[in-house]
DRENDO-1510 file (C-alpha; in Angstrom, 1 decimal, always signed):
<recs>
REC; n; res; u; v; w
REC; 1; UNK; +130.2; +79.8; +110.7 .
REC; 2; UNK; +128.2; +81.0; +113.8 .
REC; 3; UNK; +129.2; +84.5; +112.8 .
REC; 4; UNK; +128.5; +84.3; +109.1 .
REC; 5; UNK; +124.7; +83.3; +110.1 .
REC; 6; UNK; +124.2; +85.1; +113.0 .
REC; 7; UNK; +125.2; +88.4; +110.0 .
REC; 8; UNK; +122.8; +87.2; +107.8 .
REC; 9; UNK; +119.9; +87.1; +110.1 .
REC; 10; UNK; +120.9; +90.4; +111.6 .
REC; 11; UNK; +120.5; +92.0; +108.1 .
REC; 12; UNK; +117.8; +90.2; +106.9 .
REC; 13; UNK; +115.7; +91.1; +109.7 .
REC; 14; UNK; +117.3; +94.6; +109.3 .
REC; 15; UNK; +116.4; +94.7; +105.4 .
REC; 16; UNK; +113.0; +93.8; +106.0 .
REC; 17; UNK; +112.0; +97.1; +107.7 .
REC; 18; UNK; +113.4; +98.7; +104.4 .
REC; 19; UNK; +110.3; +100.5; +102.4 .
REC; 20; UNK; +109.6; +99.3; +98.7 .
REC; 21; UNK; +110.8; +102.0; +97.1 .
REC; 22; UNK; +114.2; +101.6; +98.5 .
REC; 23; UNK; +114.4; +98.1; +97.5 .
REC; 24; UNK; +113.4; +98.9; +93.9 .
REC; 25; UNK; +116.6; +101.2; +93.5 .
REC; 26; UNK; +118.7; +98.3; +95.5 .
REC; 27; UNK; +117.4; +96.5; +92.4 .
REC; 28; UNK; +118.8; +99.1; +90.1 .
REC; 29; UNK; +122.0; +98.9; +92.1 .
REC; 30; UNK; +122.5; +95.0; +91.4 .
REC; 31; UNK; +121.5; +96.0; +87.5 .
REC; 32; UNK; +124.1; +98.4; +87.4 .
REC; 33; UNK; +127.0; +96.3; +88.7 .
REC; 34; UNK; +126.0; +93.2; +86.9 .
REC; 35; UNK; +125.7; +94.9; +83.5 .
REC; 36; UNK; +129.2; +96.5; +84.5 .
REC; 37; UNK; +131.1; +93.1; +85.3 .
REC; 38; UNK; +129.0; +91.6; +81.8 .
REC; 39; UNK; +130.8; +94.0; +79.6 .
REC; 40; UNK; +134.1; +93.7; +81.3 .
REC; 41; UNK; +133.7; +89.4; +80.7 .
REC; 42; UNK; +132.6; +90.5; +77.1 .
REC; 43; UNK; +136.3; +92.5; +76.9 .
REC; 44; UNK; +138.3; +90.3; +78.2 .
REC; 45; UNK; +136.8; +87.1; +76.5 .
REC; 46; UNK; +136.0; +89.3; +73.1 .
REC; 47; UNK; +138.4; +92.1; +72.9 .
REC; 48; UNK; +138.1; +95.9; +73.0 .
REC; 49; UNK; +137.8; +96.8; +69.5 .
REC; 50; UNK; +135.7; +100.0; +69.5 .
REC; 51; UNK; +137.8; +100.4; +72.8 .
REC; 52; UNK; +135.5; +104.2; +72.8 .
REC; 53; UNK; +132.1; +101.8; +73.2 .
REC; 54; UNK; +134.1; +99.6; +76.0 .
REC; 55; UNK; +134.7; +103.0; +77.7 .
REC; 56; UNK; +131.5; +104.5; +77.1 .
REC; 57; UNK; +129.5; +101.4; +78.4 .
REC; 58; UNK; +131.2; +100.9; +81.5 .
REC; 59; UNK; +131.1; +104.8; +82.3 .
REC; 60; UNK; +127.4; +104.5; +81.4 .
REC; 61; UNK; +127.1; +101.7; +84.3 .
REC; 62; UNK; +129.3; +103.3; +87.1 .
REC; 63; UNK; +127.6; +106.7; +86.7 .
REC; 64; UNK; +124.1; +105.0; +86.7 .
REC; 65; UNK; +125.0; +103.1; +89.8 .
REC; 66; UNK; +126.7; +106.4; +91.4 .
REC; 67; UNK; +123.1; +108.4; +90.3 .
REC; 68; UNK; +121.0; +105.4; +92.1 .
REC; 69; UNK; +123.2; +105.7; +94.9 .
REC; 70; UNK; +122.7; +109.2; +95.5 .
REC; 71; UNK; +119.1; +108.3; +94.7 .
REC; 72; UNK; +118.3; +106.0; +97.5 .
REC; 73; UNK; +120.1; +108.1; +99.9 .
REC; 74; UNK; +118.0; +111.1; +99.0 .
REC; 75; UNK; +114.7; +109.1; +98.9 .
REC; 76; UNK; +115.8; +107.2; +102.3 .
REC; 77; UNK; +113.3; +108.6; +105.2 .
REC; 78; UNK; +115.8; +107.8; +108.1 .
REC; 79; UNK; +118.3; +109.9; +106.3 .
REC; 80; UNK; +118.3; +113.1; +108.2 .
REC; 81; UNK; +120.4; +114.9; +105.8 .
REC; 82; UNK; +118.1; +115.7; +103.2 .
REC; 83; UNK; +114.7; +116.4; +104.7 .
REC; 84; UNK; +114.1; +119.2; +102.8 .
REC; 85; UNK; +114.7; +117.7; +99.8 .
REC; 86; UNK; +111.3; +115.8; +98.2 .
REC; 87; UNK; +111.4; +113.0; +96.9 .
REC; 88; UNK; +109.6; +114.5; +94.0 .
REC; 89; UNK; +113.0; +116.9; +93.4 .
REC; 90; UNK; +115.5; +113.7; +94.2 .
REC; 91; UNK; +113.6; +111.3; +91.0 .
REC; 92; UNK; +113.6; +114.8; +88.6 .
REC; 93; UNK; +117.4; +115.6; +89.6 .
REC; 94; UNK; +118.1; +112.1; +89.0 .
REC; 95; UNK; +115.9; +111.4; +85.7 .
REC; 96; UNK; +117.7; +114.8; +84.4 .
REC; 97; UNK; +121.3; +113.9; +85.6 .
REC; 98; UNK; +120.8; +110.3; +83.8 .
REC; 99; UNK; +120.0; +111.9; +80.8 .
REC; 100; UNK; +122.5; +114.2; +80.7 .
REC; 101; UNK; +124.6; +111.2; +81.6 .
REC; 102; UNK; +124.0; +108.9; +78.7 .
REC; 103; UNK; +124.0; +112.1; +76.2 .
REC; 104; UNK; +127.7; +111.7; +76.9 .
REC; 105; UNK; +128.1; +108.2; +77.1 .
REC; 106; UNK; +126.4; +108.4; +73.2 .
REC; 107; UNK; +128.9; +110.9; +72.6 .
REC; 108; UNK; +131.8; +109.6; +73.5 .
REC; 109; UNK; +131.0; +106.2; +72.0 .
REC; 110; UNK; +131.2; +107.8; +68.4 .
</recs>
């Protein structure tokens, strides 16, 4: 039990020191798997008639949480990895690569 709150503090005092911006996307991230984990409830109580839209949405939800992903670690100032990148470039590769995402989602749903 020690080590379960002695975890939590560590991160939360840890998370703190997290800009805004970042924890707006972690926001996005908890959207993305809750909205995921609603439709798959929805199928299993419901069914998976248009089994295409059960497909679609979920793919819709994974790639949007795998774009935000990418997202925050591109927009994340202690990452070294990408400081050429700006953060300008990261949001229009990501606004484009969620469109171009959810074109195909549409598609595919029929």
């Amino acid at each position: 039990m020690d080590t379960l709150k002695l975890i939590a503090t560590s991160f939360q005092s840890e998370y703190k020191k997290t800009p805004v911006h970042l924890k707006v996307l972690d926001c996005f991230l908890v959207y993305g798997v809750v909205t995921a984990a609603i439709q798959f409830l929805y199928m299993m109580l419901v069914g998976s008639f248009p089994f295409n839209s059960f497909l679609s949405g979920v793919f819709s939800s994974v790639g949007f949480f795998v774009l935000t992903v990418v997202l925050r670690m591109q927009a994340n100032p202690a990452n070294k990895d990408f400081k050429n990148l700006s953060p300008e470039r990261a949001f229009a590769d990501y606004v484009l690569c969620s469109c171009l995402l959810f074109y195909v989602a549409w598609n595919f749903m029929g």
